[in-house]
N, C-alpha and C positions, 0 to 999 in steps of 0.2 A: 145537603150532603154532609157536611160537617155535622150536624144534631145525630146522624145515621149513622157517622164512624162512632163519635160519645156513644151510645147506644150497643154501638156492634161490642164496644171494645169492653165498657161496660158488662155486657154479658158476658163474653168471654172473661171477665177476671170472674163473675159471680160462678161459673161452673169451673174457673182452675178454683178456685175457693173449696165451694162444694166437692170435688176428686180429691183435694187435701186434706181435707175433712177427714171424708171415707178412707182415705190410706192411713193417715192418721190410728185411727180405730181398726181397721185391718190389723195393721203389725201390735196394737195391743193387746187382740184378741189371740196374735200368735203367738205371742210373749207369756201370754197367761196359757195358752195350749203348751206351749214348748214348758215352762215351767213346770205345769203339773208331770208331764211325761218324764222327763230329765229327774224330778223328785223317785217319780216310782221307778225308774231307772235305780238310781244310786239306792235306793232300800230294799231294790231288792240285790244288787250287787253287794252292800252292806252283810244281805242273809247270807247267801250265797258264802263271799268271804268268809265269813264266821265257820258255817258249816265245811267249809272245806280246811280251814284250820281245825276245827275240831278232829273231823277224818285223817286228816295227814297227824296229829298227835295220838287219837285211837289206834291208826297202824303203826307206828312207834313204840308203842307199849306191846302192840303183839306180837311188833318182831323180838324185843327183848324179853320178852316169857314166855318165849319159844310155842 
C-alpha cells in the first residue's frame, strides 16, 4: 500500500509538471499574440494621429484663406 501511494503521488506531481509545462507555453504564445496585436494597434493609431493632425492643420489654413 505504501509503494501504491509513492506511485499514486508520483504521478500526480509528473502531470501537475506536464499542465505547468503547457500553461507555461500557453501564456507565451499569448504574450507573443498580444504583442504582435498591441504593435499593429499603436501603428496604426500612430497613422491615424498623424493624419488627423495633418487635417486639423489643412483646415486651419482654409479657414484663414477664407
Amino acid at each position: 500500500m505504501f509503494i501504491n501511494n509513492i506511485q499514486k503521488t508520483q504521478h500526480r506531481l509528473r502531470e501537475i509538471e506536464d499542465r505547468k509545462i503547457f500553461i507555461l507555453l500557453e501564456i507565451a504564445s499569448i504574450k507573443d499574440k498580444n504583442y504582435i496585436k498591441i504593435s499593429r494597434l499603436n501603428s496604426e493609431f500612430a497613422q491615424l494621429h498623424k493624419e488627423y493632425y495633418q487635417l486639423q492643420t489643412e483646415l486651419m489654413r482654409k479657414k484663414q484663406n477664407g
